[in-house]
C-alpha positions as CSV (number, residue, x, y, z in Angstrom):
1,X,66.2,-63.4,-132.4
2,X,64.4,-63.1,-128.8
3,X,61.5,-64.4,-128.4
4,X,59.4,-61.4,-128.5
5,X,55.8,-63.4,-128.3
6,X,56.8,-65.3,-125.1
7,X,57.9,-61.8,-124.2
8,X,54.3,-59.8,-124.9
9,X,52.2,-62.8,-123.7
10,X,53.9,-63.7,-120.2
11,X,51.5,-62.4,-118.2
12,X,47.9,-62.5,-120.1
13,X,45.3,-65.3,-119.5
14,X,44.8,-67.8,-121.9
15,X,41.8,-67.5,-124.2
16,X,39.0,-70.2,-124.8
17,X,39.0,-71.5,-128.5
18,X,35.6,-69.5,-128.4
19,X,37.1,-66.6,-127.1
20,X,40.0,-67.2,-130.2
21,X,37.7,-66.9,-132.6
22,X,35.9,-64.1,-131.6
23,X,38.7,-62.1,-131.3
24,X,39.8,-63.5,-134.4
25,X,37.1,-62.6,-136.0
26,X,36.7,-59.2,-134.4
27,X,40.3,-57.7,-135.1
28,X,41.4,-59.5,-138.3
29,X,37.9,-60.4,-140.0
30,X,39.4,-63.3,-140.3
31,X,37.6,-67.1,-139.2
32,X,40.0,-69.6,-137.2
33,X,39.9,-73.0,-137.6
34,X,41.9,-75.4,-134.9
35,X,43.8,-78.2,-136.4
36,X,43.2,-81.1,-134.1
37,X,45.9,-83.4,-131.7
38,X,48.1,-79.8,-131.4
39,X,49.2,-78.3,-128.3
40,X,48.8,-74.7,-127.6
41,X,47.6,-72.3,-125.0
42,X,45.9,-69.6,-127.0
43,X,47.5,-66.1,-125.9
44,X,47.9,-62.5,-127.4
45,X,48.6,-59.3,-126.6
46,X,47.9,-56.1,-128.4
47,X,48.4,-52.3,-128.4
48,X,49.5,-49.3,-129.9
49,X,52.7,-47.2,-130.5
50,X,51.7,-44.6,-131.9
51,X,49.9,-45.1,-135.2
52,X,52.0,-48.6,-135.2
53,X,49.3,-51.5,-134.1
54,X,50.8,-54.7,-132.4
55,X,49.7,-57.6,-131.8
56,X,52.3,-60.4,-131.0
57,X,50.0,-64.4,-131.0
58,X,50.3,-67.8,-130.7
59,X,49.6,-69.2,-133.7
60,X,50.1,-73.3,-133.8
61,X,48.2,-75.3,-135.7
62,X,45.7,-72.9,-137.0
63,X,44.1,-71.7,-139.9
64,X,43.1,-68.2,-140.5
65,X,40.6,-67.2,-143.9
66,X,39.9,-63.8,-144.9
67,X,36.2,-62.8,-144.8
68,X,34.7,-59.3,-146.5
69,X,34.5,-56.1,-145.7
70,X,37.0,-53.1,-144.3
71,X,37.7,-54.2,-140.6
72,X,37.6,-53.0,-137.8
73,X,38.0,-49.2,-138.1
74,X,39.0,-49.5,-142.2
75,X,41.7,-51.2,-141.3
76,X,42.3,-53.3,-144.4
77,X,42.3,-49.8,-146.2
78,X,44.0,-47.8,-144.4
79,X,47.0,-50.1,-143.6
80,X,49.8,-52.3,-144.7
81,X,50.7,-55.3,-142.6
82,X,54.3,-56.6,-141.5
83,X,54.5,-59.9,-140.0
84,X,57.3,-61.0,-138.6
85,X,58.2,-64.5,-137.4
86,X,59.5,-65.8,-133.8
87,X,59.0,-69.6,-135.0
88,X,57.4,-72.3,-136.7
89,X,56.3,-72.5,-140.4
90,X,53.6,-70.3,-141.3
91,X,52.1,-70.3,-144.9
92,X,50.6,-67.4,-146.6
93,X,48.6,-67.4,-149.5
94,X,46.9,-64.8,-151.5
95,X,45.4,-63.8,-155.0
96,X,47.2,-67.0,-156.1
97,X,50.6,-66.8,-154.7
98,X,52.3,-68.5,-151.8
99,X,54.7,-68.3,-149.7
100,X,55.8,-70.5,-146.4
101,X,57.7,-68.6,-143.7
102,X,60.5,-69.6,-141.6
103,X,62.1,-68.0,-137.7
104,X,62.9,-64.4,-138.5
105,X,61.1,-64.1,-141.9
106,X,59.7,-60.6,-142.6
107,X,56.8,-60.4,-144.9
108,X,55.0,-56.7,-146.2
109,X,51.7,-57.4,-147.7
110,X,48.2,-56.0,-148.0
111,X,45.4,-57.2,-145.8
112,X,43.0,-56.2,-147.6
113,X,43.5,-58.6,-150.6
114,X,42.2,-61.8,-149.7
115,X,44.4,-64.1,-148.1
116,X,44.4,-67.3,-145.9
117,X,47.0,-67.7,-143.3
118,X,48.1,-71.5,-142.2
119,X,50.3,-72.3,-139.5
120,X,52.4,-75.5,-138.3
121,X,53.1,-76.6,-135.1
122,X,54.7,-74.4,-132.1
123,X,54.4,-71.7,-134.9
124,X,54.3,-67.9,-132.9
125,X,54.3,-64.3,-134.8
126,X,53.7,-60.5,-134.9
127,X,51.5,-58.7,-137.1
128,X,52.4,-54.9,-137.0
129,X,49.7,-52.8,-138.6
130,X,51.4,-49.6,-140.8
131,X,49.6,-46.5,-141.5
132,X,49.4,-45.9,-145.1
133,X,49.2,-42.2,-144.7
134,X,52.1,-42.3,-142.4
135,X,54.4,-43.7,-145.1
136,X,52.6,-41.9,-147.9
137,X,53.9,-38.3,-146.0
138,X,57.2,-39.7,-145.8
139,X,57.3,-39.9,-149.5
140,X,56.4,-43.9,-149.8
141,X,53.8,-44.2,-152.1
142,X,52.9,-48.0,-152.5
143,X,51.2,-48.7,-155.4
144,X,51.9,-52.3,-155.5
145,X,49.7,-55.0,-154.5
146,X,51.5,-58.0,-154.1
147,X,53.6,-60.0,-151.0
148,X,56.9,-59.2,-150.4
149,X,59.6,-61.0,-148.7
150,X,62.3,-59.0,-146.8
151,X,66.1,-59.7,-148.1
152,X,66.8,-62.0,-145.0
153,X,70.6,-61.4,-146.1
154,X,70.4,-57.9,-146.0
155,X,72.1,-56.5,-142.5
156,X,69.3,-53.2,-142.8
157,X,66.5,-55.8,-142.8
158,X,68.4,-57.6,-140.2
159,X,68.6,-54.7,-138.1
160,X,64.8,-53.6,-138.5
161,X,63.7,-56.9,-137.5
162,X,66.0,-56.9,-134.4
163,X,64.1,-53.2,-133.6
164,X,60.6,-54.7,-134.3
165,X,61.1,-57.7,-132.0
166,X,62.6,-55.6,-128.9
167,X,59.1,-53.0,-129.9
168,X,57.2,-56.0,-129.5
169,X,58.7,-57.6,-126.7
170,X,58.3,-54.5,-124.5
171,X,56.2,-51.4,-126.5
172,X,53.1,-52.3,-124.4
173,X,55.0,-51.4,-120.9
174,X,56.4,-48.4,-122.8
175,X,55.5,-44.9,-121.8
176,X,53.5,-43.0,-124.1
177,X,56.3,-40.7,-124.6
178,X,58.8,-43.4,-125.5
179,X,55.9,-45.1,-127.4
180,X,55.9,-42.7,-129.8
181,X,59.3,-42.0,-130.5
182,X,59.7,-45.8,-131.5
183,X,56.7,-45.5,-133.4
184,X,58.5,-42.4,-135.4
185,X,61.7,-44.3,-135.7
186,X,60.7,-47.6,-136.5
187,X,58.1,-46.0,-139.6
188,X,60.8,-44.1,-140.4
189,X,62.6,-47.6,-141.0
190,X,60.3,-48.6,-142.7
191,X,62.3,-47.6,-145.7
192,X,64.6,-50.0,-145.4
193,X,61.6,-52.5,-147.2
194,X,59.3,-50.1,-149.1
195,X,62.4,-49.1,-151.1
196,X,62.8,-52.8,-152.4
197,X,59.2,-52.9,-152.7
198,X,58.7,-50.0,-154.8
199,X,61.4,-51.1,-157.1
200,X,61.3,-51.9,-160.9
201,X,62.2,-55.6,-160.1
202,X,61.5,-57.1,-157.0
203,X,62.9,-60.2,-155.2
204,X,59.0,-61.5,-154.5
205,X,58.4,-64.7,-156.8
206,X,59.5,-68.4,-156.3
207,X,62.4,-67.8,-159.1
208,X,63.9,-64.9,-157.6
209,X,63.8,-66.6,-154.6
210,X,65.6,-69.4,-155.6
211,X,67.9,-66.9,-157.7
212,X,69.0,-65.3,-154.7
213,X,69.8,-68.8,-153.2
214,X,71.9,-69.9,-155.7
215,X,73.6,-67.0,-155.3
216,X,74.2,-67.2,-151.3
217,X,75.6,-70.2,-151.9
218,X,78.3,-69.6,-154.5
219,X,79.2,-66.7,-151.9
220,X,79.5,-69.6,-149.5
221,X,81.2,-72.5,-150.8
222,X,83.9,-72.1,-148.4
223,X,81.6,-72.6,-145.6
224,X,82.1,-76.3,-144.3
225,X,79.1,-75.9,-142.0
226,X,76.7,-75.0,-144.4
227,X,73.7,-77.0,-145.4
228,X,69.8,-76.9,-145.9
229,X,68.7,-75.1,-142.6
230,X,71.9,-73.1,-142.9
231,X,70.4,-71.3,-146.9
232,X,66.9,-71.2,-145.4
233,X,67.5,-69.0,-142.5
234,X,69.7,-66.7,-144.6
235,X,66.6,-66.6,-147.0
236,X,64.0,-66.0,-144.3
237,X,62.2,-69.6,-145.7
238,X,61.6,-72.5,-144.2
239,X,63.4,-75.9,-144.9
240,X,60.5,-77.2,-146.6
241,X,60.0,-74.6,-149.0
242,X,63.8,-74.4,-150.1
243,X,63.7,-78.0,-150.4
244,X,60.9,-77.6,-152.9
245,X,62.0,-75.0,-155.0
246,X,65.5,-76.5,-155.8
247,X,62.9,-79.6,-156.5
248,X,61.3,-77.9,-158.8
249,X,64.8,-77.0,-160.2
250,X,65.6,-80.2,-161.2
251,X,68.4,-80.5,-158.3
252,X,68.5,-79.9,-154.0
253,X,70.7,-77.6,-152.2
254,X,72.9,-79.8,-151.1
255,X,73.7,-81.0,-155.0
256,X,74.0,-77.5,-156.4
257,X,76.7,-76.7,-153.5
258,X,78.3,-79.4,-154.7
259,X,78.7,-78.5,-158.3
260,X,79.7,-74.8,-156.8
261,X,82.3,-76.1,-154.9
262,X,83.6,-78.7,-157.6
263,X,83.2,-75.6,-160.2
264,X,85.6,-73.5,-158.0
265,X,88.0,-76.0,-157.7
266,X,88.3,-76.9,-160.6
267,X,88.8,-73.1,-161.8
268,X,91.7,-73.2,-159.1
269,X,93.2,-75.7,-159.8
270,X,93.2,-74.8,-164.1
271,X,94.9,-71.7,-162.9
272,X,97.4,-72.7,-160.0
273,X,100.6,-74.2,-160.2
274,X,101.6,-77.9,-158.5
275,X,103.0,-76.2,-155.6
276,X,99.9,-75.1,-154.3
277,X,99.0,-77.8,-152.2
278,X,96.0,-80.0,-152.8
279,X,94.6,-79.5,-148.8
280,X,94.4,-75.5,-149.6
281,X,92.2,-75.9,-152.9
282,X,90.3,-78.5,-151.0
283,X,89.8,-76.0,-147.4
284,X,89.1,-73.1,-150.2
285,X,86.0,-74.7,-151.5
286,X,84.9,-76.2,-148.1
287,X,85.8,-79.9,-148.4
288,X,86.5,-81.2,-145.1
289,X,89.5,-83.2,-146.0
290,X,91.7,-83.1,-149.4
291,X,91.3,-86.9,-149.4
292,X,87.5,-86.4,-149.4
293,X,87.8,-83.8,-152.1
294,X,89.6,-85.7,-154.0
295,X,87.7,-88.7,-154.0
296,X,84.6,-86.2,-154.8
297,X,86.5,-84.4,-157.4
298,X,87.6,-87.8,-159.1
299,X,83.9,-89.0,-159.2
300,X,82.6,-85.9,-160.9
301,X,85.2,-85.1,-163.5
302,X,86.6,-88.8,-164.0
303,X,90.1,-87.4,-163.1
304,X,92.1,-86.9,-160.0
305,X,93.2,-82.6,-158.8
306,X,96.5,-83.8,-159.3
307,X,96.1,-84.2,-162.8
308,X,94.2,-81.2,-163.5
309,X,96.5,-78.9,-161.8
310,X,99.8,-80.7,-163.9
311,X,97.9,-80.2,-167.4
312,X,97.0,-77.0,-166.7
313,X,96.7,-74.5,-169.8
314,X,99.3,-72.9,-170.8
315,X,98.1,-69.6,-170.8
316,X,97.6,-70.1,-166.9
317,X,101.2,-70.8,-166.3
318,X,102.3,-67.6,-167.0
């Protein structure tokens, strides 16, 4: 993904922490703290697109809580936010749920719950503003209240975020005529996530989440380069979070693709013949070798592939 804050912010003057908080304060009703020994030069940029509002920020080590009231111009009521991710780890929490986001995580939620917003080191985003009403008359009524994760797998959501990032880098030296045609499009887009929001069941929660993960990597056993960082950018999470809720699991990523690709060999191999070779099973399930594979395999099922695959059932020789 380009880096659509660097983009925005290239040629505006950096701010005084004073000035920071201020603005802060002023556009978000929100009140910054600065975490202390980080490096940052405090830049932002903000405009409008039509009833779209950007504003792409450096973010590093700061931490942003929620105070009362509407906002600026009712925003908190009138609005939905989208916040989108060029890099870093930023944590969100609100009405008692959390969530830590990774490079190119998309998150819909509503500002005007209260929320606190923490984020790490070299840690850079975009907060969109979306008109209720403008959804509403496209037949999107949102009624729910909670944050929602984009489907980082999902090439639509892949695709939206790859429009919102080129808005971002470039909407504020747009023309007002070609301002508010992307503003048209990209609300119109906007689809592509309020349709999974307004859904009976909803990938939103911690166990979902890590549903969905298990799930990428059964698709993906074959993969020999994936790992850790490889699952959390498909989920939209960062490392740390993923790491925790396999944790919490009883098991790490790296284990459970393990198991996956030991399970799939194993089916293989109950329902292949001896002339399949050994090295194919082994490339199949992403082993990089067929001795390391069968080491692995050895250790886990206290027999050797060969075996398996000679005492297959008989039902599976036919």
């Amino acid at each position: 993904m380009m880096h659509f804050v660097k983009q925005a912010t290239q040629d505006k003057s950096a701010k005084t922490k004073g000035e920071w908080c201020d603005l802060v304060r002023r556009n978000w009703s929100m009140e910054c703290e600065f975490e202390t020994g980080v490096t940052r030069e405090l830049l932002t940029a903000s405009w409008y697109m039509g009833d779209l509002r950007f504003e792409a920020a450096e973010l590093s080590g700061q931490q942003w809580t929620w105070t009362p009231g509407p906002g600026l111009d009712d925003w908190r009521k009138n609005t939905l936010l989208l916040f989108l991710i060029e890099s870093g780890t930023i944590e969100i929490e609100q009405d008692g749920d959390q969530v830590e986001l990774g490079e190119g995580s998309l998150l819909l939620f509503d500002g005007s719950i209260k929320y606190t917003q923490t984020a790490r080191d070299d840690s850079r985003g975009m907060i969109l503003r979306v008109s209720k009403a403008s959804l509403e008359t496209r037949g999107k009524v949102l009624s729910s209240r909670e944050m929602f994760v984009a489907d980082a797998t999902s090439p639509d959501v892949a695709l939206l975020k790859s429009l919102i990032a080129g808005a971002a880098a470039y909407g504020e030296q747009c023309s007002s005529y070609g301002a508010r045609l992307v503003a048209e499009h990209l609300t119109d887009l906007m689809e592509i996530v309020t349709d999974d929001l307004t859904a009976p069941k909803r990938v939103t929660s911690s166990d979902a989440l890590l549903k969905q993960a298990k799930r990428f990597i059964e698709r993906n056993v074959a993969n020999e380069q994936i790992d850790i960082d490889f699952v959390a950018a498909a989920m939209g999470v960062s490392r740390r979070y993923l790491t925790k809720l396999f944790e919490r699991d009883g098991s790490s990523v790296m284990r459970y693709l393990l198991q996956q690709r030991l399970a799939r060999a194993n089916k293989l191999l109950t329902n292949s013949d001896d002339r399949v070779r050994i090295s194919d099973i082994a490339w199949q399930c992403g082993f990089v070798s067929a001795a390391h594979f069968s080491r692995t395999f050895k250790k886990h099922y206290g027999t050797s592939p060969t075996t398996i695959q000679r005492v297959r059932p008989a039902h599976s020789a036919k």
